[in-house]
C-alpha positions in Angstrom: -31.4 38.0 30.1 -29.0 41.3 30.5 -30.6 42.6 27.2 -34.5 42.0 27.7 -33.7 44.0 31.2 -32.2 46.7 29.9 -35.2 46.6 27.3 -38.0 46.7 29.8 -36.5 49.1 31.8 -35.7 51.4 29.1 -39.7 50.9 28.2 -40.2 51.5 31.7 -38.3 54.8 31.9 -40.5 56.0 28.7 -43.7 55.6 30.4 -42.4 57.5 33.3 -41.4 60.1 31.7 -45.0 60.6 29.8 -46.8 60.6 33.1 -44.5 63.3 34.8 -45.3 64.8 31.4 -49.3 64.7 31.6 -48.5 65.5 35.7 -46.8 68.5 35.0 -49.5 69.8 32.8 -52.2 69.1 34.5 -50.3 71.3 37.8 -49.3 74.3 35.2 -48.7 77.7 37.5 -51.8 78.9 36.4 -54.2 76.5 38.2 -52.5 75.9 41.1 -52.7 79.6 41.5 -57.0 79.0 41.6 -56.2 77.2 44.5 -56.6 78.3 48.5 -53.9 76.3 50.2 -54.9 75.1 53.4 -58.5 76.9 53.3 -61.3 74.7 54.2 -63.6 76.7 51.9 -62.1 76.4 48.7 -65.1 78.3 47.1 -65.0 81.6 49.5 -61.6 81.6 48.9 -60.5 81.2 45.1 -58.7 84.5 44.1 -60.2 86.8 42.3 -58.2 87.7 39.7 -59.4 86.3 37.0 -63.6 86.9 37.6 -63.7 90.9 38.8 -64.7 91.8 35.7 -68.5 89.9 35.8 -70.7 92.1 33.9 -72.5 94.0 36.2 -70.1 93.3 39.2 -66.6 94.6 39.6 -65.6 92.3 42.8 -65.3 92.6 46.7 -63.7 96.0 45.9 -66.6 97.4 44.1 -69.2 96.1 47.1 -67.3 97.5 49.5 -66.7 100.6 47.9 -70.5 101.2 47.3 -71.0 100.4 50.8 -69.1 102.6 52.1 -70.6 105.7 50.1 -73.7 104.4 51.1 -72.9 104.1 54.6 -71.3 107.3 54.5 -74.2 109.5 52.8 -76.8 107.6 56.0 -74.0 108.4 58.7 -73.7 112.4 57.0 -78.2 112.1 57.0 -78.1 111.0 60.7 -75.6 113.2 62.5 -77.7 115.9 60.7 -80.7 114.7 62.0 -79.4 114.0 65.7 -78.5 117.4 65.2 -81.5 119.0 64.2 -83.6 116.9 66.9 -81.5 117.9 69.1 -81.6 121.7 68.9 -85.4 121.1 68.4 -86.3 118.8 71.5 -84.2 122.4 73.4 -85.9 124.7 71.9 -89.1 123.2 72.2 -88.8 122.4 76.0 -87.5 126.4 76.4 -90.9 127.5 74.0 -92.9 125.6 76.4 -91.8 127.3 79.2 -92.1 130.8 77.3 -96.1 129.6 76.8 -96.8 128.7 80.6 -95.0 132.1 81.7 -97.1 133.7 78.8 -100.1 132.0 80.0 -102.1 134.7 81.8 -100.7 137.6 79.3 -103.5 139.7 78.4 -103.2 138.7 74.7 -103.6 134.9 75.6 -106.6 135.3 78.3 -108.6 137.0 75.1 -108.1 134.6 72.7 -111.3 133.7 70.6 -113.1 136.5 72.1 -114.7 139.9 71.7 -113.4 142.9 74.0 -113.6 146.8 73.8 -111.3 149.6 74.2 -113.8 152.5 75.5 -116.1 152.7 72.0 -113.8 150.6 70.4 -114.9 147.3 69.6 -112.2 144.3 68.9 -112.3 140.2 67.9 -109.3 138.7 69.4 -108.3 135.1 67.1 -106.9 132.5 68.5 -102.9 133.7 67.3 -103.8 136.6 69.8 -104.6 139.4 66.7 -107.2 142.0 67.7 -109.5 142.7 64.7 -111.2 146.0 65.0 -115.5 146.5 64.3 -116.1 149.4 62.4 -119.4 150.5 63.2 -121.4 149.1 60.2 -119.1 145.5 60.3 -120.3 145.3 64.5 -123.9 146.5 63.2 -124.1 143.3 60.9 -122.0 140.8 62.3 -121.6 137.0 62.3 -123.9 134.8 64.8 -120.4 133.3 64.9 -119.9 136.4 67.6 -120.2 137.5 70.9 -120.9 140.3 72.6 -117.8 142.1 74.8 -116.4 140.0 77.6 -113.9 142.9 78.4 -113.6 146.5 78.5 -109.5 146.9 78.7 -107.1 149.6 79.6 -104.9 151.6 77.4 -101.9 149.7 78.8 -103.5 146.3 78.1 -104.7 147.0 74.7 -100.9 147.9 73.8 -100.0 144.5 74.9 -102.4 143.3 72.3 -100.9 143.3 68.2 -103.7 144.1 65.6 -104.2 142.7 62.5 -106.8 144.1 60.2 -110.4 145.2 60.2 -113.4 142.7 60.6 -115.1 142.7 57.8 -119.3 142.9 57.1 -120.8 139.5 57.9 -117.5 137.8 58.7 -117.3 134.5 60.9 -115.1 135.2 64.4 -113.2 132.1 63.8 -108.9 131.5 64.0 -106.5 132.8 61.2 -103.7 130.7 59.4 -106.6 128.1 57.8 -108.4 127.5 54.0 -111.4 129.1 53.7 -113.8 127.3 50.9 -116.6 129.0 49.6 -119.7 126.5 49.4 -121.7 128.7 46.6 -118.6 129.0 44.3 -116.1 126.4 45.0 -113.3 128.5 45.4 -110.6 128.3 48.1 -108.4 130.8 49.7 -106.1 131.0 52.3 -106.6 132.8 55.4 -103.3 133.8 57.0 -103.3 134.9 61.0 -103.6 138.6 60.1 -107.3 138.4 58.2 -106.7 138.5 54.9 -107.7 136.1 52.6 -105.2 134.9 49.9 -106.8 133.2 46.2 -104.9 130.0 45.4 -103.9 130.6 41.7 -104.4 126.9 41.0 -104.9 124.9 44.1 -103.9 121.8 43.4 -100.2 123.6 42.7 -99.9 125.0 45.9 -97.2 125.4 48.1 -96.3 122.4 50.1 -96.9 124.0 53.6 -100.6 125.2 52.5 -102.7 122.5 53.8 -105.4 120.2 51.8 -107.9 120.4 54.5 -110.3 123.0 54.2 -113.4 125.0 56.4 -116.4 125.5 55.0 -118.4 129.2 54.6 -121.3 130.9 53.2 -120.6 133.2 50.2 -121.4 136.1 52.9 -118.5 134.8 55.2 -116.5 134.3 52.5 -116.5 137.0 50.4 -116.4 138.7 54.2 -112.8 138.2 54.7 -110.3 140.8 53.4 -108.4 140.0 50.2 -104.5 140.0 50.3 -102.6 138.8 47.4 -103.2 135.8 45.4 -100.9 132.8 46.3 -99.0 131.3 43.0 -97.2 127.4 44.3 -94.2 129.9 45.6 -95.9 131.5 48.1 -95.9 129.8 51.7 -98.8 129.2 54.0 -97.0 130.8 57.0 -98.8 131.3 60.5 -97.6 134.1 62.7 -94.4 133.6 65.1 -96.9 134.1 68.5 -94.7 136.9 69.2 -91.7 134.6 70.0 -88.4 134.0 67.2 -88.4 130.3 69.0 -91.8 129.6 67.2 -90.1 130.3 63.7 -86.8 128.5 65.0 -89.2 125.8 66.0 -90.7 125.7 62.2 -88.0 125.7 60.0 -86.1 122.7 62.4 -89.1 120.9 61.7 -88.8 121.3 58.4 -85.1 120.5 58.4 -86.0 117.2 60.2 -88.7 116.4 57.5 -86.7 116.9 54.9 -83.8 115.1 56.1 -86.3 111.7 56.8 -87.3 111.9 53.5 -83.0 112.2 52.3 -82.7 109.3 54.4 -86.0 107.0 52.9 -84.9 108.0 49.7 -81.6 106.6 50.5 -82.3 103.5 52.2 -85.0 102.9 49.3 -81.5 103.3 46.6 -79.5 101.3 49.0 -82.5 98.1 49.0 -82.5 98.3 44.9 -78.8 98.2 44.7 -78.7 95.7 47.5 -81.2 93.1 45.4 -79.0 93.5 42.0 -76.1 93.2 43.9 -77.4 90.1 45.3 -78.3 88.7 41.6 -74.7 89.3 40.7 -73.0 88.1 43.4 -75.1 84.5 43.1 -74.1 84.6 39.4 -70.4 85.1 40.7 -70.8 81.9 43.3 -72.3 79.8 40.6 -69.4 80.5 38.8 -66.6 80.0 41.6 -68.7 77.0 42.0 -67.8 75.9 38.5 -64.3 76.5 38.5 -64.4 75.3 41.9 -65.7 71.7 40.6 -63.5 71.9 37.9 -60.7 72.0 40.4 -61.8 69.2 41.8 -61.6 66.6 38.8 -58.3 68.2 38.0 -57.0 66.9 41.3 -58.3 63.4 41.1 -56.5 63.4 38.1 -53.4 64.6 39.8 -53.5 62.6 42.6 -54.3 59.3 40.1 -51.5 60.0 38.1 -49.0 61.0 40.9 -49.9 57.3 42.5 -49.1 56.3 39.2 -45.8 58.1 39.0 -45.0 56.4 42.1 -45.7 52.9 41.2 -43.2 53.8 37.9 -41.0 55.1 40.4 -40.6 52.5 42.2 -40.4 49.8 39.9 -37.9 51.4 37.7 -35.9 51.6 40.9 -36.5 47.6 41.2 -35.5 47.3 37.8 -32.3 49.7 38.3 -31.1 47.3 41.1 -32.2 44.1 39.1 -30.1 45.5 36.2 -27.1 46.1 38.8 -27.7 42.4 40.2 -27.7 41.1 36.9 -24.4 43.6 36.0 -22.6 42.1 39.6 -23.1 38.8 38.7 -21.8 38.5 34.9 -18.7 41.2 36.6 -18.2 37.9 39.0 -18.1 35.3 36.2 -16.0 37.5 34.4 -13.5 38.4 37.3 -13.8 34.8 37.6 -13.3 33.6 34.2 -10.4 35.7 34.1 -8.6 34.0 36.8 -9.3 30.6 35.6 -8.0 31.8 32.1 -4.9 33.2 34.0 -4.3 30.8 35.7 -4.2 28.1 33.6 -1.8 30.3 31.2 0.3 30.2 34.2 0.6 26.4 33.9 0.9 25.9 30.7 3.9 28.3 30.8 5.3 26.3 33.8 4.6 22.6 31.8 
């Protein structure tokens, strides 16, 4: 009985020992380490070392580090911007002001009108740019003008800037617009002085020449005195209006439409990246997700075989005290055996 105890629990012991064996490997360092410890979501929360390197996705690091230049290029865009609007919506409300004070100037009350200086015979435009009439240009004018509204002084004249001479036949119209010729098809660009300006390929213009154009008869248009021919370099600028705000005014709205279009360009970068960031970083979840799940069987495993391991546990423990039960008793026979044989030496030596 002593024998087929040790036995068993020697056959016992060997089982044990396998499934601590198949325990230990199924807990190596390396898995555990996939594992959140005491986070609900196990998924959010594997560590990352051993998926940063996703093709096309470098990791939390790398999405926050685009991010951030991202962010930071906007932020740079719109503290420009604030900046620039700023300055403009000042210098706007303080070039308002300069107009109404300006407003009964002897330059703006002519406007779009016909006046004389003694003989003198002048088209004010509407940018406040007297035009002088020679006589055979006031002979054969447009239908397009008036007659003299105004005789002025010396003094009021001076207040006046001129631009240059009307010419035979030409329409009393404003400066700073394209002037398309109806006969020919040709455009040109009338700046606020008078003369006209031939577009060396229209559709290459400069980007601050308008598309728009105004119509004229080949009299009217061949009319209007020829500058230099515009080549896509040359800018369609309008007069200042005799105040630097006007040009201040300009180029900050240029500034501002330059920096919206910076800033749609990069919001329009940012979207793109955003959508194959997104493709990436479901590829990444459906991966975690995997691992994840393989987590998951591993532990069932574990936690089968560690209720095994304790069953073992326990009944090699049983065994251990059976075997020392079994060991107490035969020590009792033999303790007792021994006495009996001792004593009945001790009477035979006495008989």
């Amino acid at each position: 009985m002593f024998s087929v105890n040790i036995v068993y629990m020697f056959q016992q012991g060997k089982i044990f020992n396998n499934f601590q064996e198949k325990y230990k490997n199924l807990v190596k360092k390396e898995k555990l380490e996939q594992i959140s410890i005491g986070k609900l979501n196990v998924v959010n929360n594997l560590k990352y070392k051993n998926y940063k390197k996703v093709e096309g996705f470098s990791g939390v690091d790398y999405v926050e580090r685009v991010n951030n230049e991202e962010m930071s290029k906007l932020t740079q865009l719109q503290n420009k911007f604030n900046k620039d609007l700023n300055s403009y919506n000042t210098k706007y409300k303080k070039y308002l002001e300069e107009l109404m004070s300006r407003q009964n100037s002897v330059k703006s009350r002519y406007r779009n009108k016909v006046i004389k200086r003694g003989h003198d015979i002048y088209y004010v435009n509407n940018m406040g740019i007297a035009r002088y009439y020679n006589p055979t240009a006031w002979a054969n004018k447009d239908n397009s003008c008036s007659e003299p509204v105004a005789n002025l002084s010396s003094k009021q004249m001076s207040e006046i800037p001129l631009g240059t001479n009307m010419g035979v036949g030409e329409k009393c119209g404003p400066g700073g617009f394209n002037a398309l010729d109806t006969s020919s098809g040709t455009t040109a660009w009338v700046d606020s002085l008078g003369f006209k300006h031939f577009y060396d390929d229209f559709r290459n213009r400069h980007p601050s020449c308008p598309s728009n154009t105004t119509r004229l008869t080949s009299v009217q248009f061949n009319a209007i005195p020829n500058g230099k021919t515009f080549t896509s370099s040359d800018p369609c600028n309008i007069v200042s209006l005799d105040s630097p705000l006007y040009d201040q005014l300009v180029a900050l709205n240029n500034s501002l439409m330059r920096t919206v279009t910076a800033m749609k360009t990069e919001v329009m970068s940012l979207n793109r990246k955003d959508a194959a960031l997104d493709k990436n970083i479901e590829i990444q979840k459906r991966k975690l997700t995997n691992t994840y799940n393989k987590l998951l069987k591993h532990k069932k495993k574990i936690i089968k075989l560690k209720g095994r391991n304790q069953t073992m546990d326990a009944e090699t423990n049983e065994l251990i005290l059976d075997s020392n039960a079994v060991q107490f008793h035969h020590l009792i026979w033999m303790v007792v055996g021994a006495t009996f044989i001792a004593t009945a030496i001790s009477y035979a030596n006495k008989v």
